[in-house]
mmCIF file as Biopython writes it, N, C-alpha, C and O atoms, coordinates in Angstrom:
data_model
#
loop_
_atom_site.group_PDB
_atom_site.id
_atom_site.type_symbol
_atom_site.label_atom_id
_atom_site.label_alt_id
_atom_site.label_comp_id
_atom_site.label_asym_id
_atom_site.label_entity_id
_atom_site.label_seq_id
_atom_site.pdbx_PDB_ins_code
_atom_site.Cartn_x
_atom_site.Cartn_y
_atom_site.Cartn_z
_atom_site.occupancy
_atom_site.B_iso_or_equiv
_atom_site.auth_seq_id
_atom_site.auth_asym_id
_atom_site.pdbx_PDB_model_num
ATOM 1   N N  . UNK A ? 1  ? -10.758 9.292  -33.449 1.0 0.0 1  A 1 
ATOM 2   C CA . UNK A ? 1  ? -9.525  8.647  -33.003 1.0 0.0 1  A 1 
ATOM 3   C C  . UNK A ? 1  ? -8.714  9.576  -32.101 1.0 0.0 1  A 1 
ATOM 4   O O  . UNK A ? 1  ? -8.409  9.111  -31.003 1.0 0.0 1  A 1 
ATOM 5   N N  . UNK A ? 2  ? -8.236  11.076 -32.454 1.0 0.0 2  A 1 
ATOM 6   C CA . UNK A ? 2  ? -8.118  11.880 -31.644 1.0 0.0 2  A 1 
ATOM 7   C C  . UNK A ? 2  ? -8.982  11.609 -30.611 1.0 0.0 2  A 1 
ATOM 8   O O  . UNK A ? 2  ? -8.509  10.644 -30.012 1.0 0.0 2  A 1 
ATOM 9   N N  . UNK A ? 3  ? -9.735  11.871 -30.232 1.0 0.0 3  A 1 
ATOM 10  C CA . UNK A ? 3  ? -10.330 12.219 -29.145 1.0 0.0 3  A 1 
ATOM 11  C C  . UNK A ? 3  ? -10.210 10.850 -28.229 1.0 0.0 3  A 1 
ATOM 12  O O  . UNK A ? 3  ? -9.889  11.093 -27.066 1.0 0.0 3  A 1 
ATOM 13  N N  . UNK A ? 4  ? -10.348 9.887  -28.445 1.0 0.0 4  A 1 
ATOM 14  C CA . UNK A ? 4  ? -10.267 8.616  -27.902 1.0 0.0 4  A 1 
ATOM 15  C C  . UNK A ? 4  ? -8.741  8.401  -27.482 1.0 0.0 4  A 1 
ATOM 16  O O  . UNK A ? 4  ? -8.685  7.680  -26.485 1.0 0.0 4  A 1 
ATOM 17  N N  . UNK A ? 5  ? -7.550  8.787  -27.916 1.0 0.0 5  A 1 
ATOM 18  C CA . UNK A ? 5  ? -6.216  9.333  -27.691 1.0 0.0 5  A 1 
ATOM 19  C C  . UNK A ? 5  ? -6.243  10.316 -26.568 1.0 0.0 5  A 1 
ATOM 20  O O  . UNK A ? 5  ? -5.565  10.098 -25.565 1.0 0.0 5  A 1 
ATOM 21  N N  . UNK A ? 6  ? -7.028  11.447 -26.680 1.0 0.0 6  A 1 
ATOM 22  C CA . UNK A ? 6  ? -7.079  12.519 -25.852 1.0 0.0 6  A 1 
ATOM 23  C C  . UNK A ? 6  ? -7.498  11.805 -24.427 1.0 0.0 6  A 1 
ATOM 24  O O  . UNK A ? 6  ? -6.761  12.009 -23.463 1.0 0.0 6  A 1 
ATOM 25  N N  . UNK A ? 7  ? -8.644  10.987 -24.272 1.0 0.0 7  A 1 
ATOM 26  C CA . UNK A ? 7  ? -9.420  10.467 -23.044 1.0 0.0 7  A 1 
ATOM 27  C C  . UNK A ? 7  ? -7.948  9.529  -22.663 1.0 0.0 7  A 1 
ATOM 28  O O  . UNK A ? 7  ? -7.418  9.771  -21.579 1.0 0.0 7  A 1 
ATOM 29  N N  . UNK A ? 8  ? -7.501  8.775  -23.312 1.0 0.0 8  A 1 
ATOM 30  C CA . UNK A ? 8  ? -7.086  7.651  -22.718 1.0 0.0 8  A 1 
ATOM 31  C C  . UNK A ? 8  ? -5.418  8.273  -22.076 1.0 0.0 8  A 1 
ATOM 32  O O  . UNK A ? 8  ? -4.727  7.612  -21.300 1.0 0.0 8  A 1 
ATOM 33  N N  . UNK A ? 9  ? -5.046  9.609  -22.597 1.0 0.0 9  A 1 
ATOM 34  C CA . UNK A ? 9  ? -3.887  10.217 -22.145 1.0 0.0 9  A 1 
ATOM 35  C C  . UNK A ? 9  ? -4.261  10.602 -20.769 1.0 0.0 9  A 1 
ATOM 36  O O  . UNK A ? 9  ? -3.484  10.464 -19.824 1.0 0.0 9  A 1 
ATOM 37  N N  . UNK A ? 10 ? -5.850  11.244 -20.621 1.0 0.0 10 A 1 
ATOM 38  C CA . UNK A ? 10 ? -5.678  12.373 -19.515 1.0 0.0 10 A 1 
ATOM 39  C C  . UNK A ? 10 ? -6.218  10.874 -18.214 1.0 0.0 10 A 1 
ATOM 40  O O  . UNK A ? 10 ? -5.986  11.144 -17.036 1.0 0.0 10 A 1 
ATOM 41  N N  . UNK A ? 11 ? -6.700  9.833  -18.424 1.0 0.0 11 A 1 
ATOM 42  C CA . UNK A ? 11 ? -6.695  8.640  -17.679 1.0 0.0 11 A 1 
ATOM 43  C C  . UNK A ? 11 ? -5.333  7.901  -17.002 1.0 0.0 11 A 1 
ATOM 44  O O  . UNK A ? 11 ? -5.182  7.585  -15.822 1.0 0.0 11 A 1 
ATOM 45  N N  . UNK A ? 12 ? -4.353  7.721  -18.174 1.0 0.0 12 A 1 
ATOM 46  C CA . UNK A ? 12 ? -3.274  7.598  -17.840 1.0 0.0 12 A 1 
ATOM 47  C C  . UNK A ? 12 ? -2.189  8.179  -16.853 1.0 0.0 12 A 1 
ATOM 48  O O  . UNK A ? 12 ? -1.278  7.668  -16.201 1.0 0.0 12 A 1 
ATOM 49  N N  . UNK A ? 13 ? -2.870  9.999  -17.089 1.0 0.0 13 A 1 
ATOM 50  C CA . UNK A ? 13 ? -1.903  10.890 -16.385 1.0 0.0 13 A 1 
ATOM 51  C C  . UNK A ? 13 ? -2.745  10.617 -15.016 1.0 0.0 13 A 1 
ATOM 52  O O  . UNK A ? 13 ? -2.036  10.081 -14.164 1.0 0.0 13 A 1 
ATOM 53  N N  . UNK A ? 14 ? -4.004  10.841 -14.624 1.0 0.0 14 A 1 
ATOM 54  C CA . UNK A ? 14 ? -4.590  10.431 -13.629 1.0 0.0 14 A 1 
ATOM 55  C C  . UNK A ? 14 ? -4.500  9.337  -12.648 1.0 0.0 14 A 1 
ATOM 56  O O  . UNK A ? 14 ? -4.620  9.394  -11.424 1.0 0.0 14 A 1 
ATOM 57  N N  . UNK A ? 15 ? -4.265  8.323  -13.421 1.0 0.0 15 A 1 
ATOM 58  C CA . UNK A ? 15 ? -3.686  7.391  -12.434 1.0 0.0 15 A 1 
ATOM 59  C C  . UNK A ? 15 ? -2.125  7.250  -12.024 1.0 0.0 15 A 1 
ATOM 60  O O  . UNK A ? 15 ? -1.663  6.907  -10.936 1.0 0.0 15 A 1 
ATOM 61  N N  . UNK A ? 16 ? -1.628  7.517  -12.897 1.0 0.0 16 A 1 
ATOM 62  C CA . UNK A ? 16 ? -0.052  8.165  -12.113 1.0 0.0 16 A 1 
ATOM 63  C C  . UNK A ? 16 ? 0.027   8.661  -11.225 1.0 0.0 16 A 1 
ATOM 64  O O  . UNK A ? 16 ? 0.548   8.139  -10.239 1.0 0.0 16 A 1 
ATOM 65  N N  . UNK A ? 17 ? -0.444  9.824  -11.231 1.0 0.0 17 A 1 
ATOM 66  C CA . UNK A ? 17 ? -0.622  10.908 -10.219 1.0 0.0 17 A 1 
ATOM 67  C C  . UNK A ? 17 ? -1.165  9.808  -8.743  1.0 0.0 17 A 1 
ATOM 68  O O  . UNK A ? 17 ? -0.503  9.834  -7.705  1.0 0.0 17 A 1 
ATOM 69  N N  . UNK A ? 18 ? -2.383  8.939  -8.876  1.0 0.0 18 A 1 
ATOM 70  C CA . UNK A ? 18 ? -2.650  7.840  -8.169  1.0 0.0 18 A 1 
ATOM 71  C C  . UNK A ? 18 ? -1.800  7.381  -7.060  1.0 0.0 18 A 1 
ATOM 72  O O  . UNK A ? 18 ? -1.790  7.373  -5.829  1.0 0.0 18 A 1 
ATOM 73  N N  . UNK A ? 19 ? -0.870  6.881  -8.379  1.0 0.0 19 A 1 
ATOM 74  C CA . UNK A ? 19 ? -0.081  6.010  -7.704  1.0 0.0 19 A 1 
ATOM 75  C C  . UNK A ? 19 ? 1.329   6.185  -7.553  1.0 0.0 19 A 1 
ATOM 76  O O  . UNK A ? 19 ? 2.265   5.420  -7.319  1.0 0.0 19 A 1 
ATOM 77  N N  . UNK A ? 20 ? 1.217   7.375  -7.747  1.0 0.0 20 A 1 
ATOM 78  C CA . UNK A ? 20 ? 2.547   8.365  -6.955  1.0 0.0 20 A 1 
ATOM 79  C C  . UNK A ? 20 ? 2.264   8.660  -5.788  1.0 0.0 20 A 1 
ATOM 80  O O  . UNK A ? 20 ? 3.164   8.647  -4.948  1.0 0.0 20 A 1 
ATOM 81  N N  . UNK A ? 21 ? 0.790   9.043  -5.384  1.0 0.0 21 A 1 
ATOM 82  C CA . UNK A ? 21 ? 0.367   9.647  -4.420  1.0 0.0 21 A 1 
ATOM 83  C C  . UNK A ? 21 ? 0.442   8.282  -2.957  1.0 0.0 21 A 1 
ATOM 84  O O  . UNK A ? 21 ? 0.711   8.420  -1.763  1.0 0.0 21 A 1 
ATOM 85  N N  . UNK A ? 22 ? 0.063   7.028  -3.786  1.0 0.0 22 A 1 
ATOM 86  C CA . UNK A ? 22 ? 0.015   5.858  -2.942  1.0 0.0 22 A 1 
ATOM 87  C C  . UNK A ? 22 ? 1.238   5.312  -2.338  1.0 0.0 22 A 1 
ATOM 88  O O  . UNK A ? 22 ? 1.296   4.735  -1.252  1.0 0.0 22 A 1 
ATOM 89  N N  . UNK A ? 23 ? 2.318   5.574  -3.234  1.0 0.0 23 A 1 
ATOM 90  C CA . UNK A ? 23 ? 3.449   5.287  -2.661  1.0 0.0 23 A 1 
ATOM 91  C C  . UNK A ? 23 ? 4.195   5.951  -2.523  1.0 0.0 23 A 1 
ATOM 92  O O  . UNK A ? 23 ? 5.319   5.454  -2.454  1.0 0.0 23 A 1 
ATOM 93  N N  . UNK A ? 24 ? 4.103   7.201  -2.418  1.0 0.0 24 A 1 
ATOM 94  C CA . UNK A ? 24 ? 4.435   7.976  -1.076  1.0 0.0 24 A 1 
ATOM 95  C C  . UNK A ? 24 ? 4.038   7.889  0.118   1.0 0.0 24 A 1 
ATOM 96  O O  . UNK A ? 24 ? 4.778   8.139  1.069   1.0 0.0 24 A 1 
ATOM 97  N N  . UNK A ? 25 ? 2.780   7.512  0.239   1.0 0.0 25 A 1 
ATOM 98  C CA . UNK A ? 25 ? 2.149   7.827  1.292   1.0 0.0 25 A 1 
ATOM 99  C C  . UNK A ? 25 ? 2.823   6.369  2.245   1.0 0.0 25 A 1 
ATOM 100 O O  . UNK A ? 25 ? 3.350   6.484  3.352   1.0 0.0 25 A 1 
ATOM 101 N N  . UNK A ? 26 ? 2.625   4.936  1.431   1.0 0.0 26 A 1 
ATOM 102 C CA . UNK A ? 26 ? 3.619   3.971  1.903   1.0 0.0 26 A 1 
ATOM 103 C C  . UNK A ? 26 ? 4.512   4.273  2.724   1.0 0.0 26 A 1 
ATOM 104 O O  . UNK A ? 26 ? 4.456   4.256  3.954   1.0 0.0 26 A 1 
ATOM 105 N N  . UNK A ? 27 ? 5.843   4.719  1.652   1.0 0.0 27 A 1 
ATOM 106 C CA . UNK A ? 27 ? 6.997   5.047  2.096   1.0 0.0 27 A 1 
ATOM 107 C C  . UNK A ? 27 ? 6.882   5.387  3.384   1.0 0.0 27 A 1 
ATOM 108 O O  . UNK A ? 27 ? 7.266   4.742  4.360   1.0 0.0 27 A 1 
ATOM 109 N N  . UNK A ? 28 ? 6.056   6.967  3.341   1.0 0.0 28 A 1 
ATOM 110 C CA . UNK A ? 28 ? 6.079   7.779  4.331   1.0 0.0 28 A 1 
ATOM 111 C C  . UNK A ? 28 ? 5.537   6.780  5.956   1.0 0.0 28 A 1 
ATOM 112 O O  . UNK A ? 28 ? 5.996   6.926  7.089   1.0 0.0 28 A 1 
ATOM 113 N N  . UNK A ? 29 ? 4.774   6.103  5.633   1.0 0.0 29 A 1 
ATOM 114 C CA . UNK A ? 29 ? 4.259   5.252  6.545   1.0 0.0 29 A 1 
ATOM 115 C C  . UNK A ? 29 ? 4.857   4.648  7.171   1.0 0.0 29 A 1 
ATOM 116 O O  . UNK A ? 29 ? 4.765   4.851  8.381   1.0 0.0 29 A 1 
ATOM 117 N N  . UNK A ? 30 ? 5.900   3.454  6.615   1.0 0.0 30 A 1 
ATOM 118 C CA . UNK A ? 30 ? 7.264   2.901  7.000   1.0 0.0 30 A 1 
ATOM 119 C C  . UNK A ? 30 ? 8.143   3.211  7.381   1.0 0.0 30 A 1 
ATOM 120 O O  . UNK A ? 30 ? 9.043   2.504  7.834   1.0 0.0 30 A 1 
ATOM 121 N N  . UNK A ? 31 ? 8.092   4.679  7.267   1.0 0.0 31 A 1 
ATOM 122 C CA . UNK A ? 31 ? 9.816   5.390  7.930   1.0 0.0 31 A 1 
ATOM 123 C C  . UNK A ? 31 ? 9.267   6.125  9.261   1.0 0.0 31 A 1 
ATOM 124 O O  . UNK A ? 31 ? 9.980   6.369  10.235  1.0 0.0 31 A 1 
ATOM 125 N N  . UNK A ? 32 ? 7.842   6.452  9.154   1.0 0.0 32 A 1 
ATOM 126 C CA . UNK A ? 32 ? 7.260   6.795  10.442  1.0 0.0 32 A 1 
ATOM 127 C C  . UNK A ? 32 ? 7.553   5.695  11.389  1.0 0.0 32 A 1 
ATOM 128 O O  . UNK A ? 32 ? 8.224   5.943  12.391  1.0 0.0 32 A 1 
ATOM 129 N N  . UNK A ? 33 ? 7.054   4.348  11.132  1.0 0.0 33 A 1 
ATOM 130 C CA . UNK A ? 33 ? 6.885   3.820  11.816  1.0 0.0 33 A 1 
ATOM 131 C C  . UNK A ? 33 ? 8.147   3.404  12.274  1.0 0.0 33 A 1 
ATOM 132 O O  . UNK A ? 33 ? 8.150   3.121  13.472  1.0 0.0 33 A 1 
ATOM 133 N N  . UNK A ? 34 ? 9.586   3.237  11.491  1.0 0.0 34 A 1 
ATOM 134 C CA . UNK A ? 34 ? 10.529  3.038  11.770  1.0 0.0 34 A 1 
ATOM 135 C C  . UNK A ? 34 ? 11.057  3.984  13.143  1.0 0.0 34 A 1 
ATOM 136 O O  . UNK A ? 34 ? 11.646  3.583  14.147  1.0 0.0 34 A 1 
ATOM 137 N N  . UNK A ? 35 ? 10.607  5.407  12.781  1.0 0.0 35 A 1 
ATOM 138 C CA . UNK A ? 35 ? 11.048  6.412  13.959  1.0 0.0 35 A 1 
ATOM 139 C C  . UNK A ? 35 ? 10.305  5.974  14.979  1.0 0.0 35 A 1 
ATOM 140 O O  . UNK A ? 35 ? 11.054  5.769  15.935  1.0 0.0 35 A 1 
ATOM 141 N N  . UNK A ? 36 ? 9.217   5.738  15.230  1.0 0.0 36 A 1 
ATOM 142 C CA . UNK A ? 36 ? 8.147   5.514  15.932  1.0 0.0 36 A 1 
ATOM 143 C C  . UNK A ? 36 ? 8.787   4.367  17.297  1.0 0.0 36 A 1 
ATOM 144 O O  . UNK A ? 36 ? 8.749   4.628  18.500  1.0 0.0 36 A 1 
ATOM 145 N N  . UNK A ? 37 ? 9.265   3.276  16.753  1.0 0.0 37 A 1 
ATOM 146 C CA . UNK A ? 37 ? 9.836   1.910  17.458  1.0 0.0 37 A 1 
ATOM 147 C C  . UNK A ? 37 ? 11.020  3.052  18.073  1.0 0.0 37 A 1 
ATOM 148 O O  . UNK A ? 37 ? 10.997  3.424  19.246  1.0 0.0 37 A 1 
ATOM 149 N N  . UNK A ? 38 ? 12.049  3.531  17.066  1.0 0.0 38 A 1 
ATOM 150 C CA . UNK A ? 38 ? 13.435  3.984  17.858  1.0 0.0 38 A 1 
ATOM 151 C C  . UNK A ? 38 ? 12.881  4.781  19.162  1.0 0.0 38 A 1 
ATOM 152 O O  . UNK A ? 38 ? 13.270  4.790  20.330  1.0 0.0 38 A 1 
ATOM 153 N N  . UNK A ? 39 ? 11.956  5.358  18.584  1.0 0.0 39 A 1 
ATOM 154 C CA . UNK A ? 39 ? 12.101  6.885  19.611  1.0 0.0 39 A 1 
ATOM 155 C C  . UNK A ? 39 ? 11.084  6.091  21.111  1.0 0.0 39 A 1 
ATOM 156 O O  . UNK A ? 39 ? 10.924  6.656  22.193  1.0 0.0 39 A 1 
ATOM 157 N N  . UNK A ? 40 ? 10.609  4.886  20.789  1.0 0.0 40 A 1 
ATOM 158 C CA . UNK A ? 40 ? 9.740   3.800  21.807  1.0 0.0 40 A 1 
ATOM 159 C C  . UNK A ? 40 ? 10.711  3.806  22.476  1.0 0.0 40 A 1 
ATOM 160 O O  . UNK A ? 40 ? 10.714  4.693  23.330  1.0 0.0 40 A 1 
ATOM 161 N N  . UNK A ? 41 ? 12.072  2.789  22.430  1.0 0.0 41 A 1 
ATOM 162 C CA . UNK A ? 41 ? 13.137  2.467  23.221  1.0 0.0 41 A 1 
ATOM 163 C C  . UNK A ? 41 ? 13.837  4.077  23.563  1.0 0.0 41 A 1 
ATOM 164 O O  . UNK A ? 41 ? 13.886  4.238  24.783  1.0 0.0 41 A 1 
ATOM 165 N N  . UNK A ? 42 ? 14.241  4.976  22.983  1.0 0.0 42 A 1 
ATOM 166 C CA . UNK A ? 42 ? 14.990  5.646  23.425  1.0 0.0 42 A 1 
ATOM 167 C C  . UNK A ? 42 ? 13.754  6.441  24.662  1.0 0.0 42 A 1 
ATOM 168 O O  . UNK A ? 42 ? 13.711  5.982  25.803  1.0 0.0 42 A 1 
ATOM 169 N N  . UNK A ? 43 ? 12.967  7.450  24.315  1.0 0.0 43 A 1 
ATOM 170 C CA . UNK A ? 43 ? 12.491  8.039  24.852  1.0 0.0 43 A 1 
ATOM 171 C C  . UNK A ? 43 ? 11.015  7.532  25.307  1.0 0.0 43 A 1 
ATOM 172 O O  . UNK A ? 43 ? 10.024  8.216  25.054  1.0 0.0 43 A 1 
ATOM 173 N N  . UNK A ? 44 ? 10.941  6.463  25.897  1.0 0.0 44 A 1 
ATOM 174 C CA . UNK A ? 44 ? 8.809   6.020  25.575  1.0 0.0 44 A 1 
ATOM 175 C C  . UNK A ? 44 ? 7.960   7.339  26.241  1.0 0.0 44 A 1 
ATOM 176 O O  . UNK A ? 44 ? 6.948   7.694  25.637  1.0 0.0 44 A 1 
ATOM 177 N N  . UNK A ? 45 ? 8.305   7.975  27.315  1.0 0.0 45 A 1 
ATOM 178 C CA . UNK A ? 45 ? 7.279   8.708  27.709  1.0 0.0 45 A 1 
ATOM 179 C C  . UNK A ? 45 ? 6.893   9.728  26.878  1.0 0.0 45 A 1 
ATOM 180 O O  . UNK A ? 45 ? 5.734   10.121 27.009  1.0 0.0 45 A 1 
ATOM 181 N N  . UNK A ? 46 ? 7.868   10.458 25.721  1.0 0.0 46 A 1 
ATOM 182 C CA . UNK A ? 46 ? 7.364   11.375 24.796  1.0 0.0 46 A 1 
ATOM 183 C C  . UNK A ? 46 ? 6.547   10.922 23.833  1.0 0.0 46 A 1 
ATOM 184 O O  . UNK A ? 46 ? 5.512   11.399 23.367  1.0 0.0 46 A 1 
ATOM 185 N N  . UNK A ? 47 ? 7.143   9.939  23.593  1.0 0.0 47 A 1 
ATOM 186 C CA . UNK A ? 47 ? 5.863   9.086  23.010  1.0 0.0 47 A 1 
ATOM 187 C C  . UNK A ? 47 ? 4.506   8.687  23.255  1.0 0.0 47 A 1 
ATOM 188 O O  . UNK A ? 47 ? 3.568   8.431  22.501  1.0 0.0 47 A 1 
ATOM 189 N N  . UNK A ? 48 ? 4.639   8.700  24.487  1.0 0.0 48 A 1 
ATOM 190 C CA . UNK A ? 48 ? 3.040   8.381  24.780  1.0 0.0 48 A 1 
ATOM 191 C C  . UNK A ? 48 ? 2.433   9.504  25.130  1.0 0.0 48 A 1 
ATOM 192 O O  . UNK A ? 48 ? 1.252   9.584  25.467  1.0 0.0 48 A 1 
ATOM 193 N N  . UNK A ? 49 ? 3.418   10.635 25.045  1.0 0.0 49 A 1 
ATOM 194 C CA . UNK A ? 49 ? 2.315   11.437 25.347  1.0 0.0 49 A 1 
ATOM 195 C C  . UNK A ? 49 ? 2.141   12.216 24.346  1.0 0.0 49 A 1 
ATOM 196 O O  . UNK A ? 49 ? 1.525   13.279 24.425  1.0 0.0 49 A 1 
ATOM 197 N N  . UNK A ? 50 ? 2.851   11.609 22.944  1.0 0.0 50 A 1 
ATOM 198 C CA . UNK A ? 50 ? 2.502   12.088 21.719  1.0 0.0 50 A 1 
ATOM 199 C C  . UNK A ? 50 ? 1.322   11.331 21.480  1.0 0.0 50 A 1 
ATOM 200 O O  . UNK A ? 50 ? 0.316   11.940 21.114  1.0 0.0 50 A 1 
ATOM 201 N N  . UNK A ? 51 ? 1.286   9.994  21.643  1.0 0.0 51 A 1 
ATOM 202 C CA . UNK A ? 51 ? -0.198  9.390  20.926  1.0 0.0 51 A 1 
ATOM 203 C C  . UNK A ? 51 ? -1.095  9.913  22.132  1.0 0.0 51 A 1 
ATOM 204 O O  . UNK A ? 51 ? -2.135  10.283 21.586  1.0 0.0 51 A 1 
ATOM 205 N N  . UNK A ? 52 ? -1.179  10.072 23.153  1.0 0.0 52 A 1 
ATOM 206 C CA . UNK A ? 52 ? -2.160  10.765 24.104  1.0 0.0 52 A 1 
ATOM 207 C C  . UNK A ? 52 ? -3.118  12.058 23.295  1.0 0.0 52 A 1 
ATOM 208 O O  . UNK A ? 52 ? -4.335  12.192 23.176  1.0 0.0 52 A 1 
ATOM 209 N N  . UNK A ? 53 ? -1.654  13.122 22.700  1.0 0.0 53 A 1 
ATOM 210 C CA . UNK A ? 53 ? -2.520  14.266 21.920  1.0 0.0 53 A 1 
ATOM 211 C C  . UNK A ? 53 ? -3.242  14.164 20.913  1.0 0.0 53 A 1 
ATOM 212 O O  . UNK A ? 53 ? -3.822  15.154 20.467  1.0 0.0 53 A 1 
#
């Protein structure tokens, strides 16, 4: 029973870690892309010659 406790803790902590990792990465995705549009209208040529590199 221990041990079946033990597996199903270090599974649990594992997928946390998961899906902490997933939605961060989200987040991070969405606020990029948010800068991404502004900095389109304000500045486009640095921009393109950011996706160029």
């Amino acid at each position: 029973m221990i041990k079946l406790m033990k597996v199903f803790m270090f599974f649990s902590i594992i997928l946390y870690f998961i899906l902490s990792i997933a939605t961060f990465k989200a987040s991070a995705t969405t606020k990029t892309s948010v800068c991404i549009s502004c900095h389109l209208e304000v500045t486009p040529n640095i921009v393109k010659d950011w996706q160029i590199s």
